[in-house]
C-alpha positions, 0 to 999 in steps of 0.5 A: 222742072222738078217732078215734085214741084207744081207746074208753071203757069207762065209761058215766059221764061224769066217769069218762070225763074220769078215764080219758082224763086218764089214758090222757093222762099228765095228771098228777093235780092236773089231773085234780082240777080237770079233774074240779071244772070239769066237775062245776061246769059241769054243775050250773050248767046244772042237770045238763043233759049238755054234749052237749045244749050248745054255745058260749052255755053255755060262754060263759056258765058263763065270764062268771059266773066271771069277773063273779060269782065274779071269777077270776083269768085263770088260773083262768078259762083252767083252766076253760076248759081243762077244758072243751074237754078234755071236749068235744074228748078226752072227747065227740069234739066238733069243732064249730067253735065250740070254736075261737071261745072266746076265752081272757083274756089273763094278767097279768103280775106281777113276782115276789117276791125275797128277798135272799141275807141274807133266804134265809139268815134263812128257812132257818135258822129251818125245822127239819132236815127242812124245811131240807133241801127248801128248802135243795133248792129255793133251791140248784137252782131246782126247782119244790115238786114236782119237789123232793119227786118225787126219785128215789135214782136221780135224784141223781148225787154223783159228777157233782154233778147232779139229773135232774129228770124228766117236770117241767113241759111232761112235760120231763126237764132236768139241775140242778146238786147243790150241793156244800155239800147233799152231806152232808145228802142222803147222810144223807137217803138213808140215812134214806129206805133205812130207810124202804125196807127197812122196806117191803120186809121188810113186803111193802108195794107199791111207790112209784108209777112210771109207768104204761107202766114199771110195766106193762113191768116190775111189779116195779120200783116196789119197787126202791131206785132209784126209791124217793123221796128225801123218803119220807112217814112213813107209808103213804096209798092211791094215788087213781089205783090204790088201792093203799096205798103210800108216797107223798114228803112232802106239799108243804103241810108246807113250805108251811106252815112256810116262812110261819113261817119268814118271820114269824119272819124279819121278812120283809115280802114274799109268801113262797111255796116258789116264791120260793124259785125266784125269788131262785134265779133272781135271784141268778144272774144277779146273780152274772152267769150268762147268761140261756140258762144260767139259762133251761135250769136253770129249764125255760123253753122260751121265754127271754121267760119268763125275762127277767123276771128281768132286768127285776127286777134291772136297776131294783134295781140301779140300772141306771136312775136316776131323774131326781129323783137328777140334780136339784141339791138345794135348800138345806134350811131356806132359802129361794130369794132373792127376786131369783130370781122378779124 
């Protein structure tokens, strides 16, 4: 544990690597496969606890990922992250050891794009409800999460803007509200002020907000402000407090339908909710938007990351012509004149 960190106060160390993650503002999903790693790491060395290991352990619960189980770098690079978590914020480790352990390099891939017409035929064929966080997603170029996790008060009708809070990177970055979505977010707010008054009047707790705000202010997670734009149906037990409240929607329930949609589409191409980010990326800077416009709408901080977009559209636009097309074609069906090879 950090010298400039509060002490535990568990004695049990996966609820320690809970309570640090927490203490962090790590967000939950990487508290899960923080937790998961750990846990793993641990039952691999026959529950021998990592203060009794050091660099051989770690670097052979590695390999045996890589070369057993053969992860992906992400996933291998997420293990590790794990576990210099846990020796560095959790047990307070600092021997120089930590800092040898070499990461795999990731591998870039080019990312999947659908067409406009390929979007169009996708969103048409989701139902109302799904339609409208897609349709969210391709017109600002949001993440699945950043989509579900909207705010009422995050929306701006009157400048045209979303503010899409604590994203990637705990960064806070402003999109534009496309106009033709204006109608059907007003009619979604008014389904989600149903929702709100519906728990008010049952005296349900709040939505979840952050913890640092909820402690300064313990009332305003029950405020209309920061109720969800995409409430859930129902009610489901917050894993970090235990209290039962409304959660947004599940992100696996567009997920799922969004494959169909693409079956039904005769879409051929991996289609995945961050395609949908990737053609919003791709379609504008076909529309010629330059690259740092596009860079600050996505929540890049590196421009790098972006460019592979222009990568993408400068081959399948033609922007470099394969030398086969300078040839000058033979004539088909005959044959070169004999006199030519004398």
């Amino acid at each position: 544990m950090k010298p400039d960190s509060p002490p535990l106060k568990s004695s049990r160390l996966l609820d320690q690597v809970r309570e640090r993650a927490r203490y962090l503002h790590y967000s939950l999903s990487t508290e899960k496969s923080y937790l998961y790693w750990v846990r793993f790491f641990i039952r691999w060395h026959q529950l021998k606890h990592p203060r009794d290991m050091a660099a051989a352990e770690v670097e052979a619960f590695l390999t045996m990922l890589a070369t057993d189980r053969k992860v992906s770098a992400s996933t291998h690079n997420q293990a590790l992250s794990a576990l210099l978590f846990l020796y560095r914020e959790v047990l307070g480790n600092k021997l120089p050891w930590l800092d040898g352990i070499r990461r795999p390099g990731y591998t870039k891939r080019i990312p999947s794009v659908l067409t406009k017409d390929e979007v169009a035929g996708v969103l048409a064929r989701l139902d109302d409800d799904n339609a409208l966080v897609a349709r969210l997603l391709y017109g600002t170029g949001m993440r699945l999460m950043e989509g579900l996790r909207l705010r009422i008060k995050d929306v701006d009708f009157d400048r045209h803007a979303i503010v899409v809070r604590e994203a990637k990177g705990n960064k806070d970055r402003v999109v534009m509200l496309p106009r033709s979505l204006v109608p059907d977010l007003r009619m979604q707010m008014l389904s989600a002020r149903a929702s709100w008054e519906a728990d008010r009047h049952a005296q349900r707790g709040g939505v979840e907000v952050p913890h640092a705000l909820e402690s300064k202010y313990p009332q305003i997670g029950r405020t209309w402000a920061w109720f969800w734009m995409f409430p859930a149906p129902g009610y489901s037990v917050d894993p970090q407090s235990g209290v039962e409240r409304r959660h947004h929607l599940h992100e696996t329930r567009l997920q799922r339908w969004l494959k169909r949609a693409a079956a039904q589409a005769g879409v051929v191409k991996p289609v995945s909710v961050h395609t949908l980010r990737h053609s919003f990326a791709t379609h504008l800077l076909q529309a010629g938007t330059d690259i740092r416009t596009v860079q600050e709408l996505l929540g890049h901080s590196d421009v790098s990351t972006t460019m592979i977009y222009t990568h993408v559209l400068k081959v399948a636009a033609g922007g470099t012509s394969s030398p086969l097309d300078a040839l000058v074609p033979p004539s088909h069906g005959c044959k070169q004149p004999e006199a030519a090879y004398a």
